[in-house]
PDB file of N, H, CA, C and O in Angstrom:
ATOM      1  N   UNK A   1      26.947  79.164  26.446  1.00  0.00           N
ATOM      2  CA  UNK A   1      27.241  80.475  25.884  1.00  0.00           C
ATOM      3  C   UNK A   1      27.578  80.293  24.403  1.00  0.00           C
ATOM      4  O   UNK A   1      28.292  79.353  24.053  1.00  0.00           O
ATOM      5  N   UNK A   2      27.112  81.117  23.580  1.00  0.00           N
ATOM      6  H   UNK A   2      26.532  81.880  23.864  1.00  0.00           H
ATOM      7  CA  UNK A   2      27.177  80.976  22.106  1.00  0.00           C
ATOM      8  C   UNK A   2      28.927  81.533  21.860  1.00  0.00           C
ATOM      9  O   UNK A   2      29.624  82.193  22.631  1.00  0.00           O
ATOM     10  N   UNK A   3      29.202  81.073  20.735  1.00  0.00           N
ATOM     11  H   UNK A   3      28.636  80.537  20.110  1.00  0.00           H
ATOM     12  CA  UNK A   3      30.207  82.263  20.295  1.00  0.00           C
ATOM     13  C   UNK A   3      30.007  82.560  19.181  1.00  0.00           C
ATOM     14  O   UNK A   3      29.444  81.954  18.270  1.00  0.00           O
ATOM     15  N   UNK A   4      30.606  83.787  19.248  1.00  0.00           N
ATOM     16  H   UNK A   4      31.064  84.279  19.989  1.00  0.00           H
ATOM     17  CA  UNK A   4      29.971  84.786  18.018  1.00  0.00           C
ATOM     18  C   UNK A   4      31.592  85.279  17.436  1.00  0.00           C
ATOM     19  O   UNK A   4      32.654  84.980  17.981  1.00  0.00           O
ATOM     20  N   UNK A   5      31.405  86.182  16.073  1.00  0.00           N
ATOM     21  H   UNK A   5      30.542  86.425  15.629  1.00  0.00           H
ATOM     22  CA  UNK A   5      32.669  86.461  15.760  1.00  0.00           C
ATOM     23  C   UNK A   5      32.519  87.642  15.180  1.00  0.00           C
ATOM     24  O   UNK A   5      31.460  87.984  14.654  1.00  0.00           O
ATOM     25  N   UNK A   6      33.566  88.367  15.224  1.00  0.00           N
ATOM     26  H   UNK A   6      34.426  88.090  15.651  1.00  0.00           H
ATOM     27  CA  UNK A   6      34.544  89.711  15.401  1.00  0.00           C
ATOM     28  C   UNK A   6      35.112  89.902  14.191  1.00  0.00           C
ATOM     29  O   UNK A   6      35.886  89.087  13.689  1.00  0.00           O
ATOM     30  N   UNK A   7      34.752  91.026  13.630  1.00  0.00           N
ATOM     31  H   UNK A   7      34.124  91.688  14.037  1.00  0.00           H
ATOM     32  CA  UNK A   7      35.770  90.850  12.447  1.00  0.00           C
ATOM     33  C   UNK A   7      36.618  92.409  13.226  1.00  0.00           C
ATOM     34  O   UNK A   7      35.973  93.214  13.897  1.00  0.00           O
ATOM     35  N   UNK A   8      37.972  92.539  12.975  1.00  0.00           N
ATOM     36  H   UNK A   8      38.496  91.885  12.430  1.00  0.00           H
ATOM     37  CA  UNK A   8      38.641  93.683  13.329  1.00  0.00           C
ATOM     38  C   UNK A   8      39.781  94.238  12.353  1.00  0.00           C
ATOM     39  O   UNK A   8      40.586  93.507  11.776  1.00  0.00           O
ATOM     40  N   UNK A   9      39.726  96.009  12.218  1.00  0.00           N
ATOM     41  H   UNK A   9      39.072  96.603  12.686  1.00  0.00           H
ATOM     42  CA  UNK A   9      41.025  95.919  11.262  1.00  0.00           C
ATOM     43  C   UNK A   9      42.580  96.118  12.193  1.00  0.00           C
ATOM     44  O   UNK A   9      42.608  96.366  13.399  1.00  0.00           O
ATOM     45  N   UNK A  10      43.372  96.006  11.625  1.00  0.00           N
ATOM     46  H   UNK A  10      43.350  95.805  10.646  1.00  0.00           H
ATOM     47  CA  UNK A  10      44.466  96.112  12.509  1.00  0.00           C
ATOM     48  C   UNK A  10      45.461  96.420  11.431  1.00  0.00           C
ATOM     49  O   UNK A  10      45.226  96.267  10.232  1.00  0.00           O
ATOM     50  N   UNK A  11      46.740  96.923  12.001  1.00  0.00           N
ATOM     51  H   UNK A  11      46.931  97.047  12.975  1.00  0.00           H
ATOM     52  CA  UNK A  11      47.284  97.505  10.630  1.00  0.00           C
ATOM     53  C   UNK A  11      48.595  96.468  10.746  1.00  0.00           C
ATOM     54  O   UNK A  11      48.736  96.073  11.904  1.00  0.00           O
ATOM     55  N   UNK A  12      49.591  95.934   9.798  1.00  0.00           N
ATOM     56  H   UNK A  12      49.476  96.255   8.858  1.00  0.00           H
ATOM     57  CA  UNK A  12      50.029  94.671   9.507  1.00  0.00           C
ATOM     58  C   UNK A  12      51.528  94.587  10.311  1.00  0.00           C
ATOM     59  O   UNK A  12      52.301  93.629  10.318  1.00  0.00           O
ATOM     60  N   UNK A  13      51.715  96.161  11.119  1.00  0.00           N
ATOM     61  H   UNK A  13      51.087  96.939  11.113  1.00  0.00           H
ATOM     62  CA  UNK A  13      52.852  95.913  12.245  1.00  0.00           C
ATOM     63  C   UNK A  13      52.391  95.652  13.487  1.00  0.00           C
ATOM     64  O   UNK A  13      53.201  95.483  14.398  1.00  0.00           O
ATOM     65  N   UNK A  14      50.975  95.578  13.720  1.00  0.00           N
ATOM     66  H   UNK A  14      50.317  95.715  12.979  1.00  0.00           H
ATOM     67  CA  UNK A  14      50.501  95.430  14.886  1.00  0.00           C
ATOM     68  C   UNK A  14      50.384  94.288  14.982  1.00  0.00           C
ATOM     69  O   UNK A  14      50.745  93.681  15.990  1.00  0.00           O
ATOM     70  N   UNK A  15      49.678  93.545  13.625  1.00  0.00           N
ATOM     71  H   UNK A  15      49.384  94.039  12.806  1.00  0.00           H
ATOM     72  CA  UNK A  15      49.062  92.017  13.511  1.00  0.00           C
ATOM     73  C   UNK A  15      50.484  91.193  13.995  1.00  0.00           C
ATOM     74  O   UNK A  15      50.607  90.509  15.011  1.00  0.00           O
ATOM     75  N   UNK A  16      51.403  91.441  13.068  1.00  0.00           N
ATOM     76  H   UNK A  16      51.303  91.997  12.243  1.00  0.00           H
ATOM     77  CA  UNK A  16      52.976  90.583  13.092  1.00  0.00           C
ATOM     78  C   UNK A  16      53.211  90.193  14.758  1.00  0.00           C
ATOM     79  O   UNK A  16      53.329  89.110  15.333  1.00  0.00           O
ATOM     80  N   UNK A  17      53.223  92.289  15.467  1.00  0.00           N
ATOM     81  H   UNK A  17      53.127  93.169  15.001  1.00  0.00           H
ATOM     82  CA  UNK A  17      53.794  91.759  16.894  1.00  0.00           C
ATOM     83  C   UNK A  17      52.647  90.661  17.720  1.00  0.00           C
ATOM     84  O   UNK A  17      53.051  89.810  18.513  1.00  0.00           O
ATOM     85  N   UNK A  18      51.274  90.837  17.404  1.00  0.00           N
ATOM     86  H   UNK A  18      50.946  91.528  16.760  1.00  0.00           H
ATOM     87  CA  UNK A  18      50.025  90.180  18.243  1.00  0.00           C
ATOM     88  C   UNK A  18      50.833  88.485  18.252  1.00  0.00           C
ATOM     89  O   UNK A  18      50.945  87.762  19.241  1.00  0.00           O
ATOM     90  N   UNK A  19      51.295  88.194  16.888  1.00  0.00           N
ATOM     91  H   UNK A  19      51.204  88.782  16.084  1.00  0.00           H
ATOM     92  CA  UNK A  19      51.714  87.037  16.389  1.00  0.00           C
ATOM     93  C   UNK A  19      53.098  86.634  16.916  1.00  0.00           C
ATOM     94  O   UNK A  19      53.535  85.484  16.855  1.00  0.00           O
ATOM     95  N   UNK A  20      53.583  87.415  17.306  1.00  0.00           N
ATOM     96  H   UNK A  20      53.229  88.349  17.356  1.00  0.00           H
ATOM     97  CA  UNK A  20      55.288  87.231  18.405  1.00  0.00           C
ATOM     98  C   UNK A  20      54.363  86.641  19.639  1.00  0.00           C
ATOM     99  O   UNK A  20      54.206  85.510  20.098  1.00  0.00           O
ATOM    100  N   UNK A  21      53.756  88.106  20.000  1.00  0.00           N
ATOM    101  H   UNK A  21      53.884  89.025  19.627  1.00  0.00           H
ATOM    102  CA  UNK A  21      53.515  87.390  21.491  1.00  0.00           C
ATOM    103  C   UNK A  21      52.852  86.304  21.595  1.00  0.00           C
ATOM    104  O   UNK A  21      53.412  85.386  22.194  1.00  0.00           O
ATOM    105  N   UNK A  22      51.617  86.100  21.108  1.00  0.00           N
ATOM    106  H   UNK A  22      51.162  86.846  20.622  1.00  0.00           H
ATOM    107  CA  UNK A  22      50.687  84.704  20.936  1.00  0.00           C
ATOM    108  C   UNK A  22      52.091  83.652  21.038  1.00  0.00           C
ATOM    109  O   UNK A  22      52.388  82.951  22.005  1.00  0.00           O
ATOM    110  N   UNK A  23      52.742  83.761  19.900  1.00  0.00           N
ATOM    111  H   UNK A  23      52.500  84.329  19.114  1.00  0.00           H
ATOM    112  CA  UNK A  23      53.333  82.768  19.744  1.00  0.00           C
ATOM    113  C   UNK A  23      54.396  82.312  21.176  1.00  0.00           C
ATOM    114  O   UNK A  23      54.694  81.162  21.499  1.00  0.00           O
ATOM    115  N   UNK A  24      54.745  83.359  21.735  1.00  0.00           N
ATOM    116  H   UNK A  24      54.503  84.293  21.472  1.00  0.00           H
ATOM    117  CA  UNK A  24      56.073  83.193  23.002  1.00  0.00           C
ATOM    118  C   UNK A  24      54.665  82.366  24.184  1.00  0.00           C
ATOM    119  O   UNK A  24      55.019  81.379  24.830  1.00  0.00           O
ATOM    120  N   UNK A  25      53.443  82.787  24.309  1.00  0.00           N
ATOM    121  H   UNK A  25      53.156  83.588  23.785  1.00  0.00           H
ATOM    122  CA  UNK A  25      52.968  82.467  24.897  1.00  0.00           C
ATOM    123  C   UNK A  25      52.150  80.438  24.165  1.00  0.00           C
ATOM    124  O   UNK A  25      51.597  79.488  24.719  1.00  0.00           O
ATOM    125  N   UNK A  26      52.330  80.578  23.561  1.00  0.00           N
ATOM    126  H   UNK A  26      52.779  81.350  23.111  1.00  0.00           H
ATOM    127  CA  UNK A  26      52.276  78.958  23.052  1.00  0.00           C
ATOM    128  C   UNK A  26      50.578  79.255  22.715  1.00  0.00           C
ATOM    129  O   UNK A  26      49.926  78.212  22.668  1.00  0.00           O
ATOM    130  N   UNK A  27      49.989  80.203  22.539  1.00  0.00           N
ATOM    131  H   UNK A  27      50.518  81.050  22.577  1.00  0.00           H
ATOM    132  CA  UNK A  27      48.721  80.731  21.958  1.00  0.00           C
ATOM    133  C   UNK A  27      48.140  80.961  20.812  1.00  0.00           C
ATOM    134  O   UNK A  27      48.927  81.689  20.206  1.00  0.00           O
ATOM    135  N   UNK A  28      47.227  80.769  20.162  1.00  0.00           N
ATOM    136  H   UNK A  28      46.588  80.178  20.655  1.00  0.00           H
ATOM    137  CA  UNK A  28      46.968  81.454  18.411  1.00  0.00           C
ATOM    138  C   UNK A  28      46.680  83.021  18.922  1.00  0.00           C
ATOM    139  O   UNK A  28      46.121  83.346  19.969  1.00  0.00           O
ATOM    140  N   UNK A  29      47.180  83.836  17.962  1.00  0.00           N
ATOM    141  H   UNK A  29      47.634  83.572  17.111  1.00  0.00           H
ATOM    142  CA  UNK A  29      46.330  85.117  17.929  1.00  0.00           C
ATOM    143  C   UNK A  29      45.173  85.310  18.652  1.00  0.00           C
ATOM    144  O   UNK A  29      45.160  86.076  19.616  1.00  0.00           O
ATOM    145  N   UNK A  30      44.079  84.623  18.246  1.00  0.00           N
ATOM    146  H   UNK A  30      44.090  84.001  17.463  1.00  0.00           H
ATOM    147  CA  UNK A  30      42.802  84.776  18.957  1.00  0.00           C
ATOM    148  C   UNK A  30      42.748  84.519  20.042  1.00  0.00           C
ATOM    149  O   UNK A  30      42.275  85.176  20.970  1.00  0.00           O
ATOM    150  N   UNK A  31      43.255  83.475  20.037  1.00  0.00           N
ATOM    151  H   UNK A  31      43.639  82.941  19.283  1.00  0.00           H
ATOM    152  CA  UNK A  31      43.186  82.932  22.139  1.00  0.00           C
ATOM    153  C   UNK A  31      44.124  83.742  22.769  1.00  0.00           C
ATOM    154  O   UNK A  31      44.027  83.924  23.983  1.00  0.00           O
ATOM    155  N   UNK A  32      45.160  84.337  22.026  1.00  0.00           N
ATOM    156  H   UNK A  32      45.240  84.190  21.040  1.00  0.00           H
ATOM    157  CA  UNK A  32      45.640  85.992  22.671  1.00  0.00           C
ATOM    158  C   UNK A  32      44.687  86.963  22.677  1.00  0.00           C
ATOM    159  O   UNK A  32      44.366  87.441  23.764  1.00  0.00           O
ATOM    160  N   UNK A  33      44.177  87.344  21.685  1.00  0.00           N
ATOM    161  H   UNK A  33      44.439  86.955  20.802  1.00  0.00           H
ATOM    162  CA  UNK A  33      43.028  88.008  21.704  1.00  0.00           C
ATOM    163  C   UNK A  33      42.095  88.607  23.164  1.00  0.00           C
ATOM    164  O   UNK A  33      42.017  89.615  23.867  1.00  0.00           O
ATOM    165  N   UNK A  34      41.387  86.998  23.021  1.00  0.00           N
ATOM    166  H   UNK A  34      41.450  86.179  22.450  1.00  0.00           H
ATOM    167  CA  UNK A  34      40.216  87.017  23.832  1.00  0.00           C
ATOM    168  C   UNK A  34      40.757  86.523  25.516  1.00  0.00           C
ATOM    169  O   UNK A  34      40.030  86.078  26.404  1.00  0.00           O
ATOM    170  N   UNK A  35      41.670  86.676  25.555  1.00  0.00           N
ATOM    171  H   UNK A  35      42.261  87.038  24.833  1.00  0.00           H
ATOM    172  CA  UNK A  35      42.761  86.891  27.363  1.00  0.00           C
ATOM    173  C   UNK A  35      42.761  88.526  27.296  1.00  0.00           C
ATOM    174  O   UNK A  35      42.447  89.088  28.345  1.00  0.00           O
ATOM    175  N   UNK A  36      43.016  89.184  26.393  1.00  0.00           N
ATOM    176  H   UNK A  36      43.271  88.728  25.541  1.00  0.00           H
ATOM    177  CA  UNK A  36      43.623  90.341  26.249  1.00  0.00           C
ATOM    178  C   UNK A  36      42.318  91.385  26.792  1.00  0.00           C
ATOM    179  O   UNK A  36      42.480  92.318  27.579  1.00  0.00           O
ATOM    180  N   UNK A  37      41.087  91.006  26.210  1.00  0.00           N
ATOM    181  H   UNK A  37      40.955  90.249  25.571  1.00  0.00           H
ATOM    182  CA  UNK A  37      39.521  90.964  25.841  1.00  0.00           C
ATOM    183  C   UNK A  37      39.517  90.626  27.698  1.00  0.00           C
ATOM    184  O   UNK A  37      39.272  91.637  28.356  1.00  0.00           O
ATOM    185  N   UNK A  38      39.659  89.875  28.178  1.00  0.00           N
ATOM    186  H   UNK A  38      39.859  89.053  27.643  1.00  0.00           H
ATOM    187  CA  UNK A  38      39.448  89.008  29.009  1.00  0.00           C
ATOM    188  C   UNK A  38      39.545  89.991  30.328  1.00  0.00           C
ATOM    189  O   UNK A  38      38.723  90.515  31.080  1.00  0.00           O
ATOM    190  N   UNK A  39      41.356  89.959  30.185  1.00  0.00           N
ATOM    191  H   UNK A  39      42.024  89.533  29.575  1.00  0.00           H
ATOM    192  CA  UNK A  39      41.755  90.664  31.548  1.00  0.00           C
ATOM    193  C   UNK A  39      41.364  91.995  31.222  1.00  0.00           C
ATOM    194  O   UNK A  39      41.782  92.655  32.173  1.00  0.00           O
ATOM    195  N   UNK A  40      40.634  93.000  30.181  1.00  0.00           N
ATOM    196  H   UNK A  40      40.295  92.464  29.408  1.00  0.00           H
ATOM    197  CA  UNK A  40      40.890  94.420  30.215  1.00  0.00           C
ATOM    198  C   UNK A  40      39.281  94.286  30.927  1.00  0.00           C
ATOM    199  O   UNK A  40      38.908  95.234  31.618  1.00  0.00           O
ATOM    200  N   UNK A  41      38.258  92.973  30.720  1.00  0.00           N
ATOM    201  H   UNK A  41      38.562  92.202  30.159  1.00  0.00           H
ATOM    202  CA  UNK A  41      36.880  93.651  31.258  1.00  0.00           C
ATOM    203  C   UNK A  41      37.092  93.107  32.557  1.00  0.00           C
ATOM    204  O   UNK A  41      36.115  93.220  33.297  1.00  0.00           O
ATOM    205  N   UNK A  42      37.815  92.704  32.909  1.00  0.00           N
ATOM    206  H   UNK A  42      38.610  92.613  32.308  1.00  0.00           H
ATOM    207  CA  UNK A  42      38.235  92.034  34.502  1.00  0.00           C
ATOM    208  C   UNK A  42      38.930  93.210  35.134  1.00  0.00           C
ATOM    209  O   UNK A  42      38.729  93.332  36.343  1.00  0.00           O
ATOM    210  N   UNK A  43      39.619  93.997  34.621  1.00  0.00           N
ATOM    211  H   UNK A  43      39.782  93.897  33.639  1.00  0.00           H
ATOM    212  CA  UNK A  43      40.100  95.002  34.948  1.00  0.00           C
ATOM    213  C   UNK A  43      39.170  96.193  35.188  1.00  0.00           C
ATOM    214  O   UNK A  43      39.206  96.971  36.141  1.00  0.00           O
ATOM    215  N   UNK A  44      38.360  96.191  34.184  1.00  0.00           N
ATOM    216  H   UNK A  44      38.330  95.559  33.410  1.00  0.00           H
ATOM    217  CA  UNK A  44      37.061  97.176  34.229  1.00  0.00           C
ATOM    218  C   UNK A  44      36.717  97.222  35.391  1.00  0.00           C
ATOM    219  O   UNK A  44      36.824  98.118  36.229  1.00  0.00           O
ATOM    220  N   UNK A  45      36.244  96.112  35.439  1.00  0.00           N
ATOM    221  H   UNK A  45      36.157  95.385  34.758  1.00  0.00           H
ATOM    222  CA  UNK A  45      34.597  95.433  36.674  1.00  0.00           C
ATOM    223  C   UNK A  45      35.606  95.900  38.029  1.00  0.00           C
ATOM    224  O   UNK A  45      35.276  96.514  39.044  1.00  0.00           O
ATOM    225  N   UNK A  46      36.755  95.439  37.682  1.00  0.00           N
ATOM    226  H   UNK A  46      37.022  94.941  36.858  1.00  0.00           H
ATOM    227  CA  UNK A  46      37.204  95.599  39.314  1.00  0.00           C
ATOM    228  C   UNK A  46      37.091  97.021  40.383  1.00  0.00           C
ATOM    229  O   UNK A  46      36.988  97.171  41.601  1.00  0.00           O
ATOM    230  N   UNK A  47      37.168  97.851  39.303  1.00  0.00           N
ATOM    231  H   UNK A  47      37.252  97.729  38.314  1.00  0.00           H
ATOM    232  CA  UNK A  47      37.548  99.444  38.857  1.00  0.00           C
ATOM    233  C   UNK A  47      35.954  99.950  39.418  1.00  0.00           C
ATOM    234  O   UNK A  47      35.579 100.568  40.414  1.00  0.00           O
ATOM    235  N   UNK A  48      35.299  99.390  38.319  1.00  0.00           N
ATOM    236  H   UNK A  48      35.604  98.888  37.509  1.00  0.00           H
ATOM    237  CA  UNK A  48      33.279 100.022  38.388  1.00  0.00           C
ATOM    238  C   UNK A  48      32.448  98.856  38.443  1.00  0.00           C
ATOM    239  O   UNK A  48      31.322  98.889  37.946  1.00  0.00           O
ATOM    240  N   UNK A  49      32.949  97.706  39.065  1.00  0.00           N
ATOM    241  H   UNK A  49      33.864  97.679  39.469  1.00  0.00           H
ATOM    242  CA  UNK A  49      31.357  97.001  39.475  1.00  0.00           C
ATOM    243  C   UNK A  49      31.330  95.924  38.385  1.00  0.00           C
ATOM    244  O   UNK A  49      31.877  96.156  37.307  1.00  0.00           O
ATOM    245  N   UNK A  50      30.841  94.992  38.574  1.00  0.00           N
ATOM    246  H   UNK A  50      30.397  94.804  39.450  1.00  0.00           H
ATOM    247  CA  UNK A  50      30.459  94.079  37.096  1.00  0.00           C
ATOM    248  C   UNK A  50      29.170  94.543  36.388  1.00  0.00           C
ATOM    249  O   UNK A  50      28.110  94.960  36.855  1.00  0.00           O
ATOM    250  N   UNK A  51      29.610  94.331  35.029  1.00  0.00           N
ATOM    251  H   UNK A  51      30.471  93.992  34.649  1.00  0.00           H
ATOM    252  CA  UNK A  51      29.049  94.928  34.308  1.00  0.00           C
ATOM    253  C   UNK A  51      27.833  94.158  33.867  1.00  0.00           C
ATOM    254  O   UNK A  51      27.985  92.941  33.766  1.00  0.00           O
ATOM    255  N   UNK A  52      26.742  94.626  33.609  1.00  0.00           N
ATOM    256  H   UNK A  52      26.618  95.615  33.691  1.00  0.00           H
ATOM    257  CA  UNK A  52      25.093  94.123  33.646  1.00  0.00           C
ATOM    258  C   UNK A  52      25.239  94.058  32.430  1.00  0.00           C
ATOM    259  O   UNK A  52      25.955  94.965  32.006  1.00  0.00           O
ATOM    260  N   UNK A  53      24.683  93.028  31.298  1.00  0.00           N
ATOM    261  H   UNK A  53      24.101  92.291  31.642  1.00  0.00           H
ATOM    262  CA  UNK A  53      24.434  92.734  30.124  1.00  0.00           C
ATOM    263  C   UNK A  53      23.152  92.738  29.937  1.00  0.00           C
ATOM    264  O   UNK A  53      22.774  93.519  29.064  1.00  0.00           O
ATOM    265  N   UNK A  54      22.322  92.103  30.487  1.00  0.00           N
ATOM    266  H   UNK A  54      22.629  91.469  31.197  1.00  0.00           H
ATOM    267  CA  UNK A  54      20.791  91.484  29.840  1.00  0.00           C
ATOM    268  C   UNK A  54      21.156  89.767  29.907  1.00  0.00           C
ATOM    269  O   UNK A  54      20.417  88.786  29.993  1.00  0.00           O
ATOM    270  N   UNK A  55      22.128  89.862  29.854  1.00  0.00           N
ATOM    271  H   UNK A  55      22.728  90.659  29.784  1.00  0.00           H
ATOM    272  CA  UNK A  55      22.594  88.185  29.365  1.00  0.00           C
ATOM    273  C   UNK A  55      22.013  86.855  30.106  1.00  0.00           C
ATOM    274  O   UNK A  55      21.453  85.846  29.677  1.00  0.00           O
ATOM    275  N   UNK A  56      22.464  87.384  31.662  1.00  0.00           N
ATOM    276  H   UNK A  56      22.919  88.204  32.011  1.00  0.00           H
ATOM    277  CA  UNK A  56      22.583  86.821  32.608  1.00  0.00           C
ATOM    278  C   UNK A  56      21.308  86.774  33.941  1.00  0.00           C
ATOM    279  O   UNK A  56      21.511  86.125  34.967  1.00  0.00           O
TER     280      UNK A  56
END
């Protein structure tokens, strides 16, 4: 699987807290991120089915 990258805006009280939690969790930002990314399409699929890309 390739990885690709994201650019996102976020406004600089949101970024700070992303950076509490990452950090309590022993995580960078991003690898908070992409859990966050993670469990919401895991949450999806569970809800409506897994989701068909083309990808796969």
């Amino acid at each position: 699987m390739a990885t690709k990258s994201l650019s996102i805006r976020i406004d600089e009280e949101m970024l700070d807290k992303l950076h509490v939690v990452a950090d309590y969790e022993g995580r960078s930002a991003n690898s908070q991120i992409l859990i966050l990314i993670r469990d919401c399409i895991e949450q999806y699929e569970s809800k409506h089915g897994e989701i068909k890309t083309g990808k796969r």
